[in-house]
VEXLOSE-151247 format. One record per atom (N, C-alpha, C): chain; x, y, z. Coordinates in steps of 0.02 Angstrom, whole numbers. Layout:
N
chaine  u  v  w
A  X  Y  Z
...
This chain:
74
chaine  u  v  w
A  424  188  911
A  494  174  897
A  497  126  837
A  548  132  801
A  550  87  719
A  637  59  750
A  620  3  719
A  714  -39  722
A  705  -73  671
A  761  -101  646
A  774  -143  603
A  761  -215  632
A  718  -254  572
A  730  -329  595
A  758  -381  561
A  793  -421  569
A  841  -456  546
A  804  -503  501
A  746  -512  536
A  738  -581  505
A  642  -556  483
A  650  -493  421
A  591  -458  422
A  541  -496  357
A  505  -508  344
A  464  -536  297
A  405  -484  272
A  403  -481  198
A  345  -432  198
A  292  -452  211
A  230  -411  222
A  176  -440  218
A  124  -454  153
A  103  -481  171
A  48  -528  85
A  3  -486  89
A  -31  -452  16
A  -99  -427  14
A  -109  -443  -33
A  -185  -464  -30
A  -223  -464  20
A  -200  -525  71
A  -213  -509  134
A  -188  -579  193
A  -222  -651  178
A  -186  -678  173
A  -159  -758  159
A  -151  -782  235
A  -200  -863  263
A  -192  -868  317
A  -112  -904  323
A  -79  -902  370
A  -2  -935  390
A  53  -891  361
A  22  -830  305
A  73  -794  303
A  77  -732  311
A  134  -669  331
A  149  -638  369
A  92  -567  331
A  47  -555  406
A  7  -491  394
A  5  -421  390
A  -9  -388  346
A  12  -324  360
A  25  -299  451
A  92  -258  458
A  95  -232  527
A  61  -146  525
A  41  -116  489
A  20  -50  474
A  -11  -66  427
A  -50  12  421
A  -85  34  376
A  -108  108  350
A  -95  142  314
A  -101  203  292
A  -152  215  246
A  -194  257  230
A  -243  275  195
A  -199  362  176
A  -203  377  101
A  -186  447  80
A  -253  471  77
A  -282  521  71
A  -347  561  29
A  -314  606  -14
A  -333  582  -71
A  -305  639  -146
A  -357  636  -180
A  -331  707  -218
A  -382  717  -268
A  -383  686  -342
A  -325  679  -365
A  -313  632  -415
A  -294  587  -418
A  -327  532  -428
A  -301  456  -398
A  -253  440  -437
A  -277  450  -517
A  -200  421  -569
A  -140  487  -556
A  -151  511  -548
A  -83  566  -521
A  -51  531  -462
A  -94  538  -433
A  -75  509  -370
A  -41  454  -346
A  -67  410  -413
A  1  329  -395
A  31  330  -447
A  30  391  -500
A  99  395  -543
A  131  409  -505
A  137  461  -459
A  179  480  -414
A  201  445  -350
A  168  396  -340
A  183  340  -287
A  234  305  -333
A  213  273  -387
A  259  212  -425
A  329  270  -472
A  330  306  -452
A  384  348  -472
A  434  358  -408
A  410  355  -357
A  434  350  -298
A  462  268  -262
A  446  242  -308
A  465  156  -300
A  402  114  -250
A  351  152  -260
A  269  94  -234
A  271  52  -327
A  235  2  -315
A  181  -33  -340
A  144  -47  -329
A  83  -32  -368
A  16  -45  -366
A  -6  -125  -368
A  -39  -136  -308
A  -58  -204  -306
A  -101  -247  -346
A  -99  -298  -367
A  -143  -334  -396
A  -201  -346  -366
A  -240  -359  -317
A  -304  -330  -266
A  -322  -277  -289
A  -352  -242  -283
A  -392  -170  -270
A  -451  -180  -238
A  -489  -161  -208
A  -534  -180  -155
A  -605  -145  -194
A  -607  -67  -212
A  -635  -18  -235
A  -623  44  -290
A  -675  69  -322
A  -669  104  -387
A  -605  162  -372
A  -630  182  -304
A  -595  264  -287
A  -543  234  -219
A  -525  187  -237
A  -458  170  -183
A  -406  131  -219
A  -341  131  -227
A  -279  107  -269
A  -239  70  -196
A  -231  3  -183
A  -186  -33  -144
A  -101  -13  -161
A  -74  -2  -138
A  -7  0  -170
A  38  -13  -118
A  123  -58  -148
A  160  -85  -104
A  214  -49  -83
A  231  -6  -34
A  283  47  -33
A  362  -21  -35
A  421  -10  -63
A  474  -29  -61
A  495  -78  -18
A  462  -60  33
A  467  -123  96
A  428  -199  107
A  365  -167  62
A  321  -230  64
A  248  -199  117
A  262  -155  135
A  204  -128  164
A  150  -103  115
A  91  -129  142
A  17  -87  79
A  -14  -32  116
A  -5  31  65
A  -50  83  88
A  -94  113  16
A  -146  148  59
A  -178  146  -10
A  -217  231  -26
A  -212  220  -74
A  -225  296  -96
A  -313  308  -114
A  -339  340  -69
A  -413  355  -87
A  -424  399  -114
A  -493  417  -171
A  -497  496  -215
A  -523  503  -158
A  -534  609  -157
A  -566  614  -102
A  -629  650  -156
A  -681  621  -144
A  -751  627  -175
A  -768  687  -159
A  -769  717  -109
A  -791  798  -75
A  -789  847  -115
């Protein structure tokens, strides 16, 4: 179930102790990673300042939530 919260705070990435932690998490698998978050940040994500890895893109969907887009190497 999803509700609205009044008093909602985004979460920080990467997590910062005392402040508010990601509540989810999503992983995409694509094949083109720069396609792939042109089309995220065309959709209103930004790409985070973090990145963790070569073939994974952090990005902040509109809400403040981070999901992140992996190439899929296969």
């Amino acid at each position: 179930m999803f509700q609205q919260a009044t008093d909602y705070r985004p979460p920080v990435w990467p997590p910062v102790e005392g402040e508010q932690r990601p509540m989810m998490h999503f992983d995409f698998q694509v094949g083109d990673l720069d396609a792939a978050v042109d089309d995220a940040v065309t959709l209103g994500a930004t790409v985070a300042d973090a990145q963790p890895q070569e073939n994974v893109r952090v990005l902040i969907d509109p809400a403040g939530h981070p999901f992140c887009l992996v190439r899929d190497d296969d």
